[in-house]
LOVOSE-296619 format. One line per field, with one value per residue (C-alpha): residue number from 1; residue in three letters; x, y, z. Coordinates in pm, whole numbers, plus 32768, in hexadecimal, padded with zeros to 4 digits. Example, Ala and Ser with C-alpha at 12.3 -4.5 7.8 and 13.67 -1.06 7.14 Angstrom:
nr	1_2 .
rest	ALA_SER .
xx	84CE_8557 .
yy	7E3E_7F96 .
zz	830C_82CA .
//
This chain:
nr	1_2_3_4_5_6_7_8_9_10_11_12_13_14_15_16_17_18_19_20_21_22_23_24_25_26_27_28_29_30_31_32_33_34_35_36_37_38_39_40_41_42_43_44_45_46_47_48_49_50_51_52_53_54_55_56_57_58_59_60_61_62_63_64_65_66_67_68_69_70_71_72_73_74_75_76_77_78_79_80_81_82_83_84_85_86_87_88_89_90_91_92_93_94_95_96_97_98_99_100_101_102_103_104_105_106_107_108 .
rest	UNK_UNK_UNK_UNK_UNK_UNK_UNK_UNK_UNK_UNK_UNK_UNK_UNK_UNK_UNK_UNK_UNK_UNK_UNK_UNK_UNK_UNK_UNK_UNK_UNK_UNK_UNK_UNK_UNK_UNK_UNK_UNK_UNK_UNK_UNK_UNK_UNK_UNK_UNK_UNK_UNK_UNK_UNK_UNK_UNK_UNK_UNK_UNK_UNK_UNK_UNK_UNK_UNK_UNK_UNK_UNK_UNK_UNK_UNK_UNK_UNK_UNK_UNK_UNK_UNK_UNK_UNK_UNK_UNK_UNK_UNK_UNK_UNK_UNK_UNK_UNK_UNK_UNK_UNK_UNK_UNK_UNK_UNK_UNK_UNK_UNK_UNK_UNK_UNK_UNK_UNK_UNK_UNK_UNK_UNK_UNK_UNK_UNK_UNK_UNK_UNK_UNK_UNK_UNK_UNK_UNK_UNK_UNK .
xx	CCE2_CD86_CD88_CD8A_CED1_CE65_CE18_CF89_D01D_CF72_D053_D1A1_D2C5_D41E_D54D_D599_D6BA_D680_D752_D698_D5FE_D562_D49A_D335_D2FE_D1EA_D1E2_D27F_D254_D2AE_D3B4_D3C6_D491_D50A_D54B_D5F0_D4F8_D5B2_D4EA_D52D_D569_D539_D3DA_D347_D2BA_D253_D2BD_D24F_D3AF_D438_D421_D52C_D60D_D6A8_D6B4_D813_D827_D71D_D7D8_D86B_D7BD_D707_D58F_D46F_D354_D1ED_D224_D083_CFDC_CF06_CF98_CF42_CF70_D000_D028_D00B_D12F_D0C7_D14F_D15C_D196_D1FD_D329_D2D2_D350_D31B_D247_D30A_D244_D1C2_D2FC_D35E_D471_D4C6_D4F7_D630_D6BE_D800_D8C6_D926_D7F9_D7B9_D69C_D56C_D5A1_D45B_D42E_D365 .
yy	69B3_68B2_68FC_67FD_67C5_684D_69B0_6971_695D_6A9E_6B7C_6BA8_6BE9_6C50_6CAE_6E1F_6EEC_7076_713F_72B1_72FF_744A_7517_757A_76B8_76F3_7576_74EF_738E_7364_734C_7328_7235_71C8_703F_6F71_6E48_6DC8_6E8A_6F6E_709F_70B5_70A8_71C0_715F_723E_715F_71C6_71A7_72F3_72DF_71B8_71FC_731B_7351_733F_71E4_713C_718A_7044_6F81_6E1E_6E19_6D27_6DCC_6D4F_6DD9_6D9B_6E77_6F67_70C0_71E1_732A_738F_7509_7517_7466_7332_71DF_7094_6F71_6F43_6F1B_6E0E_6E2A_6DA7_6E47_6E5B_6EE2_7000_7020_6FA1_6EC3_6E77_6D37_6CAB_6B8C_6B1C_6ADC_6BD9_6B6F_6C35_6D2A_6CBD_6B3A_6A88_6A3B_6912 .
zz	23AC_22C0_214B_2017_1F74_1E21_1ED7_1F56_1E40_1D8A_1E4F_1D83_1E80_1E2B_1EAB_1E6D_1E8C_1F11_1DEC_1E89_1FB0_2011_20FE_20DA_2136_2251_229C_23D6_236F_2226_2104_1FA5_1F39_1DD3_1DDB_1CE3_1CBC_1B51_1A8A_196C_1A8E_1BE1_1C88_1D55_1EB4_1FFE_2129_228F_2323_2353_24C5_24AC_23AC_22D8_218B_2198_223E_2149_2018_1F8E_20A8_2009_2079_202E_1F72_1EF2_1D5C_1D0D_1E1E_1D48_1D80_1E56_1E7E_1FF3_2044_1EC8_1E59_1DD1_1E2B_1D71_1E45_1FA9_2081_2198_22E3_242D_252D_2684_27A4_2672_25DD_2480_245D_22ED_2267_219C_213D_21DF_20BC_1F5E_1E8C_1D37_1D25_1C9A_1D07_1D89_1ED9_1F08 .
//
């Protein structure tokens, strides 16, 4: 399926950088995450990584995450954007740039 440009460039990607990461109890998939996006505070998101990584190991990590997804509520913590990652054989690999970029910069 190809898309228009102009539905392209709705979605508002950013580089984010993981300042908390956490556990959710009773979920073996997921973590809640607080991610620098250059806003006023850090952004809540539930990411379905937990199989891959650890809290620990996520914490200060840069990841690429779509800032305009209308939020959700997953195993009741809500979540207010999305980290995006690479799907590998059912596993998600996350995304980052290869460089230091500030949070909140555009990617394009």
């Amino acid at each position: 399926m190809t898309i228009p440009y102009d539905d392209f460039a709705k979605l508002e990607i950013k580089i984010g950088k993981i300042v908390e990461a956490e556990e959710i109890p009773k979920s073996k998939k997921l973590l809640k995450l607080k991610v620098d996006i250059g806003e006023s505070e850090p952004r809540q998101l539930v990411a379905g990584i937990k199989q891959q990584y650890s809290p620990a190991e996520l914490v200060g990590r840069l990841v690429v995450v779509l800032a305009n997804l209308k939020p959700a509520k997953l195993m009741g913590v809500e979540s207010k954007g999305m980290i995006l990652a690479a799907d590998l054989d059912g596993k998600a690999i996350l995304l980052q740039p290869d460089s230091e970029v500030p949070p909140g910069t555009r990617v394009r």
